[in-house]
LOVEX-467205 format. One line per field, with one value per residue (C-alpha): residue number from 0; x, y, z; residue in three letters. Coordinates in steps of 0.1 Angstrom, whole numbers. Last residue first. Layout:
! residues N
num <- NUM	... $
east <- X	... $
north <- Y	... $
up <- Z	... $
residuo <- ALA	... $
***
This chain:
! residues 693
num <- 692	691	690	689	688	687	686	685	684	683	682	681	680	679	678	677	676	675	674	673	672	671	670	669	668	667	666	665	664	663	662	661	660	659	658	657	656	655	654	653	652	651	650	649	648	647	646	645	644	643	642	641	640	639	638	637	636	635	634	633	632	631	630	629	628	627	626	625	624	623	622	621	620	619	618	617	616	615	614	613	612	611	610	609	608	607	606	605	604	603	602	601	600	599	598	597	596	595	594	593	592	591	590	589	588	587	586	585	584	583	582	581	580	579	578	577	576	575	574	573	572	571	570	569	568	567	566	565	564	563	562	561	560	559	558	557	556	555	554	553	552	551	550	549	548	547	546	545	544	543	542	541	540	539	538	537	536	535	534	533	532	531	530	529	528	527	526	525	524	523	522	521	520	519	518	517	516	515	514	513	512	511	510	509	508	507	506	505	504	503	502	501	500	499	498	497	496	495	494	493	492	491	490	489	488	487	486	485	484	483	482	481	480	479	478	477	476	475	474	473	472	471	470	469	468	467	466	465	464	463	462	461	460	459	458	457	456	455	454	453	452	451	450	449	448	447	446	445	444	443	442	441	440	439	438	437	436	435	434	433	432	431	430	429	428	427	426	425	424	423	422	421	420	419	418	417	416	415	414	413	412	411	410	409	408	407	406	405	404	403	402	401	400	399	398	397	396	395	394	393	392	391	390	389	388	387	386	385	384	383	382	381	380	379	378	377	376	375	374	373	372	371	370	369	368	367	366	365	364	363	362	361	360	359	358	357	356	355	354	353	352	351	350	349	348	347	346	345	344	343	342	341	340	339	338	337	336	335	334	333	332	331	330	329	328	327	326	325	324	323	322	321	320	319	318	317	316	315	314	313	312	311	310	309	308	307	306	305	304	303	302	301	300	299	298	297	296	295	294	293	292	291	290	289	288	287	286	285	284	283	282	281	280	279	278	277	276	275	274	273	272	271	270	269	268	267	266	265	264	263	262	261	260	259	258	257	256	255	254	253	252	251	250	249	248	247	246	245	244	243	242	241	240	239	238	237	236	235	234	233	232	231	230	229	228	227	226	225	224	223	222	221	220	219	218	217	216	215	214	213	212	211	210	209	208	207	206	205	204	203	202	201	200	199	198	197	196	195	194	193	192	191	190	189	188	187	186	185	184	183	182	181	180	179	178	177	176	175	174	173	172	171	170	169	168	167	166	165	164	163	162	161	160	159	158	157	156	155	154	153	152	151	150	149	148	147	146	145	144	143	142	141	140	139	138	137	136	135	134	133	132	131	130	129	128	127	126	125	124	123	122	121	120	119	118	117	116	115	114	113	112	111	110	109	108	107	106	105	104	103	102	101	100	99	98	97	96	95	94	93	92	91	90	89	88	87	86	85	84	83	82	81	80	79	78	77	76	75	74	73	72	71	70	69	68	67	66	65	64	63	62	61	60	59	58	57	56	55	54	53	52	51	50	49	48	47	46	45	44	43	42	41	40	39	38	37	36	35	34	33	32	31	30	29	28	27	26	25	24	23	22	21	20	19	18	17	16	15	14	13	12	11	10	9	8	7	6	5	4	3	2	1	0 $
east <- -97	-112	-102	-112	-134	-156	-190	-183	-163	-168	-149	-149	-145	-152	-153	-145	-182	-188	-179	-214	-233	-270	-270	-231	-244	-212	-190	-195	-200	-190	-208	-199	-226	-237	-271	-302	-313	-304	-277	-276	-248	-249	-259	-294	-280	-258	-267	-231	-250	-270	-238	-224	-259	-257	-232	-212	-238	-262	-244	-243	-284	-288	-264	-284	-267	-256	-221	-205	-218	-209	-173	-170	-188	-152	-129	-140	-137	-101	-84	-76	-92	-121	-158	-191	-219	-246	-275	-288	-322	-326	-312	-284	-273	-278	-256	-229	-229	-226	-196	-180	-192	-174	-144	-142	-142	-110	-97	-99	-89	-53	-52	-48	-35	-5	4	29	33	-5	-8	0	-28	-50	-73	-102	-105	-100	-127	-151	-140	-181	-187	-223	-243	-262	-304	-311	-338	-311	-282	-306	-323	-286	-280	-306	-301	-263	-277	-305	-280	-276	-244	-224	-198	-174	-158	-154	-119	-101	-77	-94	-71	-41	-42	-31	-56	-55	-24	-20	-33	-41	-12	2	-1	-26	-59	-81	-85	-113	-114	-109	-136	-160	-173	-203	-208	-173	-162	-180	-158	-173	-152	-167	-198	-216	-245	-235	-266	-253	-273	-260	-224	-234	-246	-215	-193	-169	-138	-125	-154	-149	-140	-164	-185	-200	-223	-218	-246	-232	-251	-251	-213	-216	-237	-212	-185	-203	-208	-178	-161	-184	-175	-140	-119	-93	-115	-115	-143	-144	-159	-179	-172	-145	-136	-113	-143	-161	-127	-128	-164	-158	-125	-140	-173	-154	-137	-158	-161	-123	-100	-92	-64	-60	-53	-34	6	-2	-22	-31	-40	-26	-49	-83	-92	-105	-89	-81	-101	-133	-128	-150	-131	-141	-119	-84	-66	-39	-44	-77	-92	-114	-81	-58	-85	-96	-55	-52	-81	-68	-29	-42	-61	-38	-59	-91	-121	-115	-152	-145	-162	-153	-138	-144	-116	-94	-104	-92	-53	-56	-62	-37	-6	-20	-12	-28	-63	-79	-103	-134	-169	-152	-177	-186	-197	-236	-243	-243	-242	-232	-247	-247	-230	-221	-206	-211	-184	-204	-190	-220	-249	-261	-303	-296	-321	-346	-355	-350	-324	-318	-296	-273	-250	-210	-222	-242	-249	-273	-281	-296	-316	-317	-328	-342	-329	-359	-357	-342	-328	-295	-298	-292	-295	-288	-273	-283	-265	-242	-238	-213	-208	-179	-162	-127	-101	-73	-42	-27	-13	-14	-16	-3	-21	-5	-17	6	-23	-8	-7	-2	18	38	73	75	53	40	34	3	4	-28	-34	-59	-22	10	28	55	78	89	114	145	155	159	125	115	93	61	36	-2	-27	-59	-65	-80	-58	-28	1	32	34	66	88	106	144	171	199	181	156	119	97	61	34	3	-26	-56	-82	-79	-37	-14	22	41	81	105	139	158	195	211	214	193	167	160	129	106	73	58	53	18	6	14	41	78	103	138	151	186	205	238	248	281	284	262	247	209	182	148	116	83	54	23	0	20	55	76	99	100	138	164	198	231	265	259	267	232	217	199	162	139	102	84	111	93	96	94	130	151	174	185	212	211	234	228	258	273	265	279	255	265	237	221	194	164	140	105	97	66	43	61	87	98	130	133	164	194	213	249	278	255	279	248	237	208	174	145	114	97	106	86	108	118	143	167	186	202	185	192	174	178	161	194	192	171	190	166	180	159	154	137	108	93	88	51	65	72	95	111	132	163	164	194	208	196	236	225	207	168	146	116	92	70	66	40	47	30	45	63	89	95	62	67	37	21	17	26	52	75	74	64	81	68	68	43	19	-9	16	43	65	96	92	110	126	139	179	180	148	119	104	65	57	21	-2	-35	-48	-51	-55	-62	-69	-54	-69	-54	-79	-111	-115	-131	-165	-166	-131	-140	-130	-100	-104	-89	-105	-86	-53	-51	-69	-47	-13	-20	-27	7	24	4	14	24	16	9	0 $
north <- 203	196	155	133	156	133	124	86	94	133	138	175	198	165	180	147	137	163	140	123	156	157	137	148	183	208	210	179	174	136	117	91	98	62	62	72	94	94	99	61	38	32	7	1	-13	-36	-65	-65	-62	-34	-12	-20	-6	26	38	37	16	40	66	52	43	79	91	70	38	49	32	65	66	33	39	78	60	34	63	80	49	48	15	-11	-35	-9	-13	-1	-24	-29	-53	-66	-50	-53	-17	-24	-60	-43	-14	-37	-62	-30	-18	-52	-52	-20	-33	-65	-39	-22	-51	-65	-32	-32	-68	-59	-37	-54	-54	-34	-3	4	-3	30	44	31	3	-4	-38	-12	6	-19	-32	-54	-53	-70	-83	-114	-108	-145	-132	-106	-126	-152	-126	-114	-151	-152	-120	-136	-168	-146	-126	-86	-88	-108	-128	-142	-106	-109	-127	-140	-129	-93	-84	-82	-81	-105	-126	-163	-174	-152	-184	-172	-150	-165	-202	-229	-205	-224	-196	-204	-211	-248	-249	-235	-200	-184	-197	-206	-175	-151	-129	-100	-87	-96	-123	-121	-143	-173	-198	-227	-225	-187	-205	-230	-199	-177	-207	-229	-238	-212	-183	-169	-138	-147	-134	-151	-137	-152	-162	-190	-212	-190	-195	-235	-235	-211	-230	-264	-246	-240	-274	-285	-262	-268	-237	-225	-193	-177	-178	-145	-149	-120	-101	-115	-116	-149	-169	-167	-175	-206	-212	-209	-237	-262	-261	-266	-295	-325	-307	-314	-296	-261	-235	-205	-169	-143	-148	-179	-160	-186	-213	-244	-264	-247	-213	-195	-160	-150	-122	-112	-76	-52	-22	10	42	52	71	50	41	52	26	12	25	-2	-31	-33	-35	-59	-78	-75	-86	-112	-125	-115	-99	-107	-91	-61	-41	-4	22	56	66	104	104	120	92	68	87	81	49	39	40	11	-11	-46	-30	-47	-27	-41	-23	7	30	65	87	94	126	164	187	222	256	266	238	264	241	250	230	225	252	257	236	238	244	248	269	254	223	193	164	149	129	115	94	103	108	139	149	177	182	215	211	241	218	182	160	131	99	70	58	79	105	134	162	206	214	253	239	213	206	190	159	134	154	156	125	128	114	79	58	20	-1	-36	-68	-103	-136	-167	-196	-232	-255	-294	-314	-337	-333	-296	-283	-251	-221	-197	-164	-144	-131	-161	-179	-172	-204	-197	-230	-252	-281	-268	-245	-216	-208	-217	-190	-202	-182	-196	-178	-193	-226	-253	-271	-291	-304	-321	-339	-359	-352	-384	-376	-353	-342	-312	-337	-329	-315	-302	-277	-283	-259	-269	-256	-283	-272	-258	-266	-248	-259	-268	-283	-307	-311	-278	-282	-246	-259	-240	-226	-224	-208	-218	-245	-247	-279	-290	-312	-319	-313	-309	-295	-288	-254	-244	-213	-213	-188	-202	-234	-233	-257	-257	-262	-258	-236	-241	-242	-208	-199	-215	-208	-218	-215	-231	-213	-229	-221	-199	-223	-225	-228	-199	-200	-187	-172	-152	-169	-163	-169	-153	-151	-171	-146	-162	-152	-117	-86	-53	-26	-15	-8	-17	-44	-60	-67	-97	-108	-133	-128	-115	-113	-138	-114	-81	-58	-84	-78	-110	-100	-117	-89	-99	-90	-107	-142	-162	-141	-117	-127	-107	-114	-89	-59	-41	-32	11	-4	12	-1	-4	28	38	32	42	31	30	-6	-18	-5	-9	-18	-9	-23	6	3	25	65	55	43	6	-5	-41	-48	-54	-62	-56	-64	-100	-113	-132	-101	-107	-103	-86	-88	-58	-24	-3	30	65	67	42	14	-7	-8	-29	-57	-64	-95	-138	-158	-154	-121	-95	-73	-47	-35	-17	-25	-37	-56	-68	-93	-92	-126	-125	-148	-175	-163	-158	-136	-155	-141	-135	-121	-112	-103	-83	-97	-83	-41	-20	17	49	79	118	137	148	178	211	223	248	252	267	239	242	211	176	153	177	173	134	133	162	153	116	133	150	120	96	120	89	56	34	0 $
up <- 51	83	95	124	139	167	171	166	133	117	89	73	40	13	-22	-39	-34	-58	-86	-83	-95	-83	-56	-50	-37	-29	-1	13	52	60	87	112	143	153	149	171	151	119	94	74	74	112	144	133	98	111	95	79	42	60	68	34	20	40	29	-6	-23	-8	-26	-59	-58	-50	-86	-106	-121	-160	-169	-162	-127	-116	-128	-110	-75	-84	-88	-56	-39	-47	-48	-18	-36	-43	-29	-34	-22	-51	-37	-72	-76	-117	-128	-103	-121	-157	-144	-132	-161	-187	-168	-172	-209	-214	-196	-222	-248	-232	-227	-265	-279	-256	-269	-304	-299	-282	-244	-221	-241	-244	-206	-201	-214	-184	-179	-164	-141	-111	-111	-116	-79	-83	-48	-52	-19	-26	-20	-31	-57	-72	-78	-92	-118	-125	-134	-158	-175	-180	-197	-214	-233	-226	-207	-237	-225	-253	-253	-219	-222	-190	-170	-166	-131	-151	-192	-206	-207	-213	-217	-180	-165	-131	-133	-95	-110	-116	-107	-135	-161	-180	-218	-223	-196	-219	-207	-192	-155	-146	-161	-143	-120	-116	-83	-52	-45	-17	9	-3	4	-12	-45	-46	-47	-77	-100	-89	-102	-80	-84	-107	-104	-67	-49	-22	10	39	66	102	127	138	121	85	89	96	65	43	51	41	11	1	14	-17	-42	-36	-23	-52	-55	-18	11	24	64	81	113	126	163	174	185	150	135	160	149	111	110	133	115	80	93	78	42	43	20	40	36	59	37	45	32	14	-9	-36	-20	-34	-17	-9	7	34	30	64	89	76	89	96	105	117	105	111	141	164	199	201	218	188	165	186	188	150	144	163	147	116	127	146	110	83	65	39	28	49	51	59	79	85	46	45	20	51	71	45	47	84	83	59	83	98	71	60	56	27	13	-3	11	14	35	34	61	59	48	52	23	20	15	50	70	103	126	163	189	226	247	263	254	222	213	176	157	143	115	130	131	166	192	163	185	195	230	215	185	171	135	122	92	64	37	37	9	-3	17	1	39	28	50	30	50	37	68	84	115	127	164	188	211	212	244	228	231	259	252	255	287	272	305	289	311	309	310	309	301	306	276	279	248	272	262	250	282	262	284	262	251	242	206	196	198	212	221	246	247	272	276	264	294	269	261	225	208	191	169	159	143	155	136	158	181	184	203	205	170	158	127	116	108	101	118	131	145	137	162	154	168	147	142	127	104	74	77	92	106	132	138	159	151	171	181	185	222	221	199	169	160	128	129	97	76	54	38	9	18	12	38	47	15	11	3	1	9	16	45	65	54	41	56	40	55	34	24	8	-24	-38	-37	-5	24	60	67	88	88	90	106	132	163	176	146	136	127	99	95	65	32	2	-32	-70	-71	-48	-26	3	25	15	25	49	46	77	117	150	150	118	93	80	55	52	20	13	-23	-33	-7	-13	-7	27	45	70	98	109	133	136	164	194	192	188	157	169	154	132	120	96	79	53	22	20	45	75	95	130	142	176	210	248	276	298	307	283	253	220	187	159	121	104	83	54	58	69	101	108	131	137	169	184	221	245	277	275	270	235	225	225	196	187	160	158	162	147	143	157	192	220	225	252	275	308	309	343	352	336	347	319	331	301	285	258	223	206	178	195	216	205	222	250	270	305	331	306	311	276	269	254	224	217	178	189	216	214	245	282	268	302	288	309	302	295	312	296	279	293	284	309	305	268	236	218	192	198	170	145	165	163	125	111	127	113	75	79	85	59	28	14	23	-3	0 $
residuo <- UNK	UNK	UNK	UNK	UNK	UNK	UNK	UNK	UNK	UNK	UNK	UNK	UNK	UNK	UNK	UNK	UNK	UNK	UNK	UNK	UNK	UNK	UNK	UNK	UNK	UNK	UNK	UNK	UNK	UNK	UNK	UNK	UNK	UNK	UNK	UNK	UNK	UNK	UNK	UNK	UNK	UNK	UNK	UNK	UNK	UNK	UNK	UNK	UNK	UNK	UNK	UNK	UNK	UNK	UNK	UNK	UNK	UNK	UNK	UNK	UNK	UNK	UNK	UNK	UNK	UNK	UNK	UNK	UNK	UNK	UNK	UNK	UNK	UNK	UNK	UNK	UNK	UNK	UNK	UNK	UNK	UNK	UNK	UNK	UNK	UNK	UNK	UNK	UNK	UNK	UNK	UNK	UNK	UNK	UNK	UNK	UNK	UNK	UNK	UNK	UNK	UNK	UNK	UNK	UNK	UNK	UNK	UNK	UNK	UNK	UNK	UNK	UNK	UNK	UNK	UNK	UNK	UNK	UNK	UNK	UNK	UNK	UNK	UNK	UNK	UNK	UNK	UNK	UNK	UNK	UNK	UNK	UNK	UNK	UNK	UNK	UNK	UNK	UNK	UNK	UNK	UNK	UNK	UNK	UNK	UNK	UNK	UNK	UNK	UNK	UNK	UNK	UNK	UNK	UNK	UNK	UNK	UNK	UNK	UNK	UNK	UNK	UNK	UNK	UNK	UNK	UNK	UNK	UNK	UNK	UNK	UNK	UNK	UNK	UNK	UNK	UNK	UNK	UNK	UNK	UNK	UNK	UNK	UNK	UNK	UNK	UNK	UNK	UNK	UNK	UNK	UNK	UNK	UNK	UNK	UNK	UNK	UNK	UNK	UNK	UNK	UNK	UNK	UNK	UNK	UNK	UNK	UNK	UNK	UNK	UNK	UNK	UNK	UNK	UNK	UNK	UNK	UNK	UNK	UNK	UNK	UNK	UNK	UNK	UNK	UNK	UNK	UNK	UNK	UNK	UNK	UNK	UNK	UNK	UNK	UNK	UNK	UNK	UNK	UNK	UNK	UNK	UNK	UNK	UNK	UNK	UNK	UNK	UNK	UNK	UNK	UNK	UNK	UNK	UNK	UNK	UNK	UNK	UNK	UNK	UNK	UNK	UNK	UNK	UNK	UNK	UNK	UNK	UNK	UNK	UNK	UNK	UNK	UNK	UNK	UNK	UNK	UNK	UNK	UNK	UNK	UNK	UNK	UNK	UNK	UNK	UNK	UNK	UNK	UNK	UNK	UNK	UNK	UNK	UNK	UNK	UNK	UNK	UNK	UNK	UNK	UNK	UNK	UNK	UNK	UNK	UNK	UNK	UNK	UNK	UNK	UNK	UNK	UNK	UNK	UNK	UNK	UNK	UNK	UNK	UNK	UNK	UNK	UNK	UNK	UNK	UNK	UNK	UNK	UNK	UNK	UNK	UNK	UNK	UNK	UNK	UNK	UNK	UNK	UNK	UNK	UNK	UNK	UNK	UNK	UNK	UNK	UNK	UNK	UNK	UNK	UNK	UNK	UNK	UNK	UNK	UNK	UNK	UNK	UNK	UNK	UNK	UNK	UNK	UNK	UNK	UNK	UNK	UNK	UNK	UNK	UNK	UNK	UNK	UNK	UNK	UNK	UNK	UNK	UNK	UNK	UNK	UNK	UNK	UNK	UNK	UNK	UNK	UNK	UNK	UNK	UNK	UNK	UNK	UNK	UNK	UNK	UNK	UNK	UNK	UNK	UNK	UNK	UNK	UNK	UNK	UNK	UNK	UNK	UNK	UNK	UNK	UNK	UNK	UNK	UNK	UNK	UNK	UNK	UNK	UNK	UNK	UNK	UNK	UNK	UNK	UNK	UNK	UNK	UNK	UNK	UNK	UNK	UNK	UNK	UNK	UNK	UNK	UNK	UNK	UNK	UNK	UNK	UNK	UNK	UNK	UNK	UNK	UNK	UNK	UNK	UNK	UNK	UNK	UNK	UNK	UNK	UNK	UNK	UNK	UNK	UNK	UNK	UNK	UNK	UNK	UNK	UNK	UNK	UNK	UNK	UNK	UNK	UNK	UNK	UNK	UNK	UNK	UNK	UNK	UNK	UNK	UNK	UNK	UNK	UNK	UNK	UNK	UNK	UNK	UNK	UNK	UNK	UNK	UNK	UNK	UNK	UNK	UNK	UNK	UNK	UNK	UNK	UNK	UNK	UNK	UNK	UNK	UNK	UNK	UNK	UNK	UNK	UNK	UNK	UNK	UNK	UNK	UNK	UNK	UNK	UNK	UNK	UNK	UNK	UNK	UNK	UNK	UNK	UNK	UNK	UNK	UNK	UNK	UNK	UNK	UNK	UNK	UNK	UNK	UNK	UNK	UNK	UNK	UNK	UNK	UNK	UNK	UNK	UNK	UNK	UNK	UNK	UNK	UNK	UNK	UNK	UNK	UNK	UNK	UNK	UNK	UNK	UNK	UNK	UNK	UNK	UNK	UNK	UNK	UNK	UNK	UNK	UNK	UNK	UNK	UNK	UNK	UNK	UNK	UNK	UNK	UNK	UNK	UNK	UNK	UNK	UNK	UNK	UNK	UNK	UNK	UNK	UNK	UNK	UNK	UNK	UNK	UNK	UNK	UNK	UNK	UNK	UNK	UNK	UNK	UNK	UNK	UNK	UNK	UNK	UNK	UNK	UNK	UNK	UNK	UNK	UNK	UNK	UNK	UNK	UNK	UNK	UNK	UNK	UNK	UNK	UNK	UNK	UNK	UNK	UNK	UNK	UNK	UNK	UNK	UNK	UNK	UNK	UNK	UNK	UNK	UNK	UNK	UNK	UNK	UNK	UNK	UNK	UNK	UNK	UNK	UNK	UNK	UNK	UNK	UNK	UNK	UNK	UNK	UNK	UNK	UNK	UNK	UNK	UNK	UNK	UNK	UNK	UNK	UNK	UNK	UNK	UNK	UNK	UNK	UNK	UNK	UNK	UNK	UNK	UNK	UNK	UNK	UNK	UNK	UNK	UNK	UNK	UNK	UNK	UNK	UNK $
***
């Protein structure tokens, strides 16, 4: 993701939300907020009396006991992965700012830190070399190119150890004597242990599976390596001798993000899993809870209360605009919308709307928010509410946590957690992989347990795993949405009860199979469409047959939610010196046909939710518009509708009372010109100022 002009836009939502406000209507102290989960990235300090981890983005120490967490590192990053130095003194550590990612070394005894390195890549796990005078670290520009390096302590030039194109390599171990690394590395459909010898680099494969290997540790006695393996919805820890050998189990459980850390007595682990931290007994398999509580001491936030006046309202329930409205909010709630003048207490904030338009904050119904420097650039977009069809699941539902206390700014996720997807999964990186009909229940109830919202079911999932996910989801009272059309065609999903369907990916339902990509490789069969993001050709779809009339009838009888990211399948000049002409034509055709899908699907009651992949919602209200849906129908797609999909349509989405207060005021009317929705003057999130241009 991008992240520029993220600084100024933070200074902007923290200052913003804390206007100047009369000592009658003073602020509230500074607070202190009790987080007891949130845990990630655990490591054990030599002597085994501490484990340093990351917390919500900090780092902090814990006892190995259990208590009160000591806070490490502090302000607008997010800190991960630390690491001990052999002697304990010191702890190296990843942070992430959005000038890129520094590799930082911490000094716990005078609480003093220093830049190690620094990376326009996103750095992962790091490790100190047994003799303390290295610093191993994972530098990662992308899923397939994230690769283990080293630097010296006292400073110098970074170099690789691996450097495979097209892979990835998220977790490694040391040996203890520095001569070879273990690695976790793979492409697509699973990743696998290799061992590469220091300084040679010569590699061997350890194993050979399709399942996913992650986690890898070291043994202290050198003799055994441990490891994480997932898959069908459970979490191994494994042992395999260093020397090679029979790996043996010591303990599962349903998926829930697991991490492990040796200790260094040999016979215990910490396993950090659902975000809490766990003792492992190594020998008998038997978990003991180490809880922890991290007091996070941030500012004051303003009194959520203020009034709008002279507001011309659109509410976005499909009522007609009301003029001259004053708007009163209080507790971060709409308390009432009225003609008058405002009744105010004093020194409740006053904003004067005249001329402008006040609506429902927008929502991104398909953003994927994997950096937390991107909330405050959605806030200023009037983005409040987003759906994430896919994260990294602790990461998501840390980063829910940290902006619900106000740790950092950015708007209200929704977040589906991991892809669910088949073998060979296609996004290793954020998705959990499932074959067996028989464990979909396990899989949905322990993400149901772990926080998320909805479940995305992904496109090399088998039809029928698919729709046992969806059955255990509809159980447990979770919605399901899918970026599908390989596997499983839109037709066969809506039979199962699939309550979305993203992108407008057809094939399975239109073409010959000769013709439809079948998700072998990361172009999803590029032979087909050159083009990325089409993949295949819409030319042989035409929007106005009766096969495709048909299936818009079905999308619209089962009431699926439709995030078709038109936006982005259009494409730019630039492509015309990537591809031929004859292609360029061909895409730009198959685009019109796209757009002509979408306003077919709208102009028939298909539930339209706007949404991006991490695109501009702007540009994707300016698609719908210029393939005809009315201007009203745009907006709802982009409020209220997202709120209703979630079944949350009581709690916000539309501006009245009773509702949370997220509104944008627009300087200008977009219900009668679309492009006006560009003209956003000020955020308001639970009652608050979150941006003022």
């Amino acid at each position: 993701m991008s992240r520029i002009g993220a600084s100024s836009l933070v200074l902007l939502a923290l200052t913003a939300a804390q206007p100047q406000t009369p000592r009658a209507y003073a602020q509230q102290a500074s607070r202190t907020v009790d987080v007891t989960d949130g845990a990630a990235d655990p490591a054990v300090s030599p002597d085994g009396a501490q484990i340093a981890l990351s917390i919500l983005g900090k780092i902090w120490i814990v006892p190995a006991a259990g208590g009160d967490a000591r806070q490490v590192s502090n302000g607008f990053s997010w800190d991960t992965h630390p690491a001990w130095s052999p002697d304990g003194q010191f702890l190296v550590y990843a942070h992430e700012d959005d000038g890129g990612s520094d590799l930082v070394i911490a000094n716990l005894a005078t609480g003093t830190s220093s830049v190690l390195y620094h990376s326009d890549k996103s750095i992962g796990q790091s490790a100190f070399a047994p003799k303390g005078d290295e610093v191993y670290f994972v530098a990662q520009a992308e899923q397939l190119d994230a690769h283990v390096m080293h630097v010296p302590v006292d400073g110098g030039d970074a170099k690789a150890v691996t450097e495979a194109h097209d892979w990835h390599e998220w977790s490694f171990a040391l040996s203890p004597d520095a001569q070879h690394v273990v690695l976790a590395s793979g492409r697509y459909g699973g990743a696998n242990l290799y061992r590469v010898d220091l300084p040679g680099r010569q590699a061997a494969r350890l194993t050979e599976t399709p399942r996913n290997q992650f986690a890898v540790a070291w043994s202290g006695d050198g003799k055994t390596i441990y490891y994480i393996e997932s898959v069908n919805a459970t979490d191994s820890v494994m042992a395999m001798p260093a020397a090679g050998g029979a790996p043996r189990r010591i303990f599962s459980s349903p998926y829930d993000d697991k991490e492990l850390a040796l200790a260094p007595d040999g016979k215990t682990a910490v396993l950090c899993a659902g975000r809490k931290l766990y003792r492992l007994d190594l020998a008998s398999g038997t978990t003991t809870p180490i809880p922890f509580t991290a007091r996070f001491e941030l500012p004051s936030q303003s009194t959520p209360d203020m009034v709008i006046t002279h507001a011309r309202v659109w509410d976005g329930t499909g009522s007609a605009p009301l003029g001259d409205r004053t708007i009163v909010i209080r507790g971060g709630t709409v308390a009432s919308i009225g003609a008058g003048a405002p009744n105010a207490a004093p020194g409740v904030p006053v904003i004067d709307a005249h001329g402008r338009t006040v609506m429902p904050a927008l929502m991104d119904n398909h953003y994927h928010f994997w950096d937390y420097a991107q909330g405050p650039l959605l806030l200023s977009r009037g983005i409040v509410n987003i759906r994430d069809p896919g994260a990294p699941l602790s990461l998501s539902m840390s980063f829910k946590e940290a902006i619900a206390i106000g740790l950092v700014p950015g708007p209200h996720i929704y977040s589906a957690g991991p892809l669910i997807d088949g073998l060979g999964d296609y996004h290793p990186l954020v998705d959990v992989m499932i074959d067996d009909t028989a464990q979909a229940a396990t899989l949905v109830r322990s993400l149901k347990a772990q926080g998320v919202d909805l479940l995305k079911v992904y496109f090399m999932l088998k039809p029928d795993v698919l729709c046992a996910v969806v059955r255990e989801a509809h159980t447990v009272g979770l919605r399901v949405t899918g970026h599908i059309g390989v596997h499983t065609s839109w037709g066969r999903a809506m039979d199962c009860g699939i309550d979305g369907l993203n992108h407008i990916r057809v094939w399975a339902d239109f073409l010959p199979a000769s013709e439809q990509p079948q998700g072998d490789n990361e172009s999803l069969d590029a032979d087909k469409n050159e083009i990325p993001r089409m993949q295949a050709d819409w030319r042989e779809i035409d929007p106005d047959s009766p096969r495709v009339a048909a299936l818009i009838e079905k999308m619209a009888t089962t009431h699926v939610g439709f995030d078709p990211t038109l936006s982005i399948q259009q494409i730019g000049d630039d492509m015309r010196k990537t591809v031929g002409l004859g292609q360029f034509a061909a895409a730009q055709q198959s685009y019109k046909r796209m757009g002509r899908f979408v306003a077919l699907a709208q102009q028939k009651g298909v539930f339209l939710l706007a949404g991006t992949d991490d695109g501009s919602l702007f540009d994707e209200l300016d698609a719908y518009d210029s393939v005809g849906v009315p201007n009203a129908a745009i907006l709802q797609a982009a409020t209220v509708n997202g709120a209703k999909w979630l079944g949350k349509g009581a709690e916000f989405g539309t501006l009245a009372v009773g509702r949370r207060a997220d509104l944008i005021i627009v300087d200008g009317d977009p219900l009668k010109t679309i492009g006006d929705i560009r003209k956003i003057d000020i955020v308001v999130e639970d009652g608050r100022i979150v941006f003022r241009k």
